[in-house]
C-alpha positions in Angstrom: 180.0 67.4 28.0 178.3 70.4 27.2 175.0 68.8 27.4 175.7 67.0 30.7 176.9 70.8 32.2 173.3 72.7 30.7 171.5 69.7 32.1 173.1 70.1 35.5 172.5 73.9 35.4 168.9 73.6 34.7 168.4 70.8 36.9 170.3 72.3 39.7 168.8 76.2 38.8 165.9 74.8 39.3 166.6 72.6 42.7 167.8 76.2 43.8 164.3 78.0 43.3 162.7 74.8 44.8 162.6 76.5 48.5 161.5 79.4 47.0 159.1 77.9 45.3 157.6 76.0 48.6 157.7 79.7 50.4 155.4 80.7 47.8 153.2 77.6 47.9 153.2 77.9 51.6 152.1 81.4 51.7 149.6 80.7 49.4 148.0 77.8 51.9 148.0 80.3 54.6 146.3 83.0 52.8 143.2 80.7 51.7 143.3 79.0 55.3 142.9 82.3 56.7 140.1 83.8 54.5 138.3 80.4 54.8 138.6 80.3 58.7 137.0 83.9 59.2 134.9 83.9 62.6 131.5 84.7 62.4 131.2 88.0 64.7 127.4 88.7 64.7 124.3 86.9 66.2 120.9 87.1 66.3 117.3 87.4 67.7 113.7 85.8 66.6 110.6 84.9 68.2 106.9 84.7 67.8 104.6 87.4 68.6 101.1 85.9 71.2 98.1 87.7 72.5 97.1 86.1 76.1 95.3 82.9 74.8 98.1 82.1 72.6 97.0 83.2 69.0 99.8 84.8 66.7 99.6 88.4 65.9 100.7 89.0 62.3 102.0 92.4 60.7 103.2 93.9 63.5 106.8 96.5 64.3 108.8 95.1 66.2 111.9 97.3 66.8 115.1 96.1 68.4 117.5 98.7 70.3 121.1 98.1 71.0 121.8 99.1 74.5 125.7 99.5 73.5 125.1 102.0 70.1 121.5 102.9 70.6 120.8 101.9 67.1 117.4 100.9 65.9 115.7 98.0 63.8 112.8 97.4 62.5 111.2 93.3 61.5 107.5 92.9 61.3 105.9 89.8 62.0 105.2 87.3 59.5 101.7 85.9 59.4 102.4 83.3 61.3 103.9 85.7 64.2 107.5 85.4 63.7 110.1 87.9 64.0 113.6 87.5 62.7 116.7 90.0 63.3 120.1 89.0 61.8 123.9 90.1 61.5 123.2 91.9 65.0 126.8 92.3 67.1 126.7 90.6 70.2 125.3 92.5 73.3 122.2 93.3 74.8 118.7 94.8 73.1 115.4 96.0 74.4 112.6 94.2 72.2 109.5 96.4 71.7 106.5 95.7 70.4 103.5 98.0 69.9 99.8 96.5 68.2 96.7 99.0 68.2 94.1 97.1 70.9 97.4 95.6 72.8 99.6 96.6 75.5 102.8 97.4 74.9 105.6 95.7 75.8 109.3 95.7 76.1 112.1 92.8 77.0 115.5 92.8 77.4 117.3 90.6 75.0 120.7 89.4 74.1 122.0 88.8 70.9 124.9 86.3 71.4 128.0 85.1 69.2 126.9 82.8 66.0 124.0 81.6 68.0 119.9 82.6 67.4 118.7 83.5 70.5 114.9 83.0 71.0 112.4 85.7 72.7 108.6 85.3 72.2 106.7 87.8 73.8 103.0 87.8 75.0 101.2 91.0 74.7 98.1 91.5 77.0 94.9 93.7 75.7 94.9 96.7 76.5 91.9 98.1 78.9 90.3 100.0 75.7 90.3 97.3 73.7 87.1 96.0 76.0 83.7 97.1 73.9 80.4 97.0 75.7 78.8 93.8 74.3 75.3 93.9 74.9 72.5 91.2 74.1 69.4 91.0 75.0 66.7 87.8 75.5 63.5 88.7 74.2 60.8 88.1 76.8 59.0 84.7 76.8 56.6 82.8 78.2 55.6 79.3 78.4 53.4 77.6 81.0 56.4 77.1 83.8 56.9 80.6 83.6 58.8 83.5 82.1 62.0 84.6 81.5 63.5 88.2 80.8 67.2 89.3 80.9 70.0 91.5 79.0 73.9 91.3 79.6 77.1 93.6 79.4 81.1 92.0 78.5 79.4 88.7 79.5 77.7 89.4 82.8 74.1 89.4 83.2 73.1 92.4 84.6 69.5 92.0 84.4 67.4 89.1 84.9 64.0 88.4 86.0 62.7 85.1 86.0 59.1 84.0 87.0 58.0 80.5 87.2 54.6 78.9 88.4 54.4 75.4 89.2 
């Protein structure tokens, strides 16, 4: 009898801290369901850096602005162009770009939820970057005539031309 009654205790001790038990168990499944189910709250922005005829412009600032906190950062472009900003919080930014011999340039961009928004930006020369290129034809002669000229950023701005037939 006495072993029936500690059997029954035990047994039914421990059928009594059963729903306990499950609270705890559930608690615990709620907890890790909730840490694994955290939202992702940032986003962000990448492009590729072009002159006018397409070629990539490596090693170049470009800075990011967040029109809702005004804060600033910085990527530079990889040497194939590319830009890359991450963990950015959602909202707009004005892209700027400034290369020595290039224009620069500014776009508005925005940086939405979980998602990589793409911006490339074309950056036209600047009118300093245009250097007086100068050649020059040596005079010749042959029996059809001869020929004399020079030129400036590709225009001939001189040319005299004699032929005899």
């Amino acid at each position: 009898m006495l072993r029936r009654s500690w059997m029954r205790n035990n047994v039914l001790g421990g059928l009594r801290l059963l729903p306990e038990v499950y609270l705890v168990a559930l608690l615990a499944l709620l907890a890790g369901s909730t840490a694994s189910a955290q939202t992702i709250v940032t986003g962000e922005l990448a492009g590729t850096i072009k002159d006018g005829t397409g070629g990539i412009i490596p090693n170049i600032a470009v800075m990011a602005k967040s029109g809702a906190t005004g804060e600033t950062r910085t990527a530079t472009t990889s040497s194939s162009g590319d830009y890359h900003f991450s963990l950015l919080r959602p909202g707009t930014y004005t892209l700027s770009v400034t290369a020595s011999g290039f224009q620069p340039a500014q776009m508005n961009a925005t940086a939405a939820l979980s998602q990589v928004s793409t911006y490339d930006i074309v950056l036209g020369l600047s009118s300093g970057t245009f250097g007086k290129i100068t050649s020059t034809v040596s005079p010749f002669s042959s029996p059809y005539g001869s020929f004399q000229g020079s030129s400036a950023s590709g225009r001939i701005i001189q040319t005299t031309a004699r032929f005899r037939f």
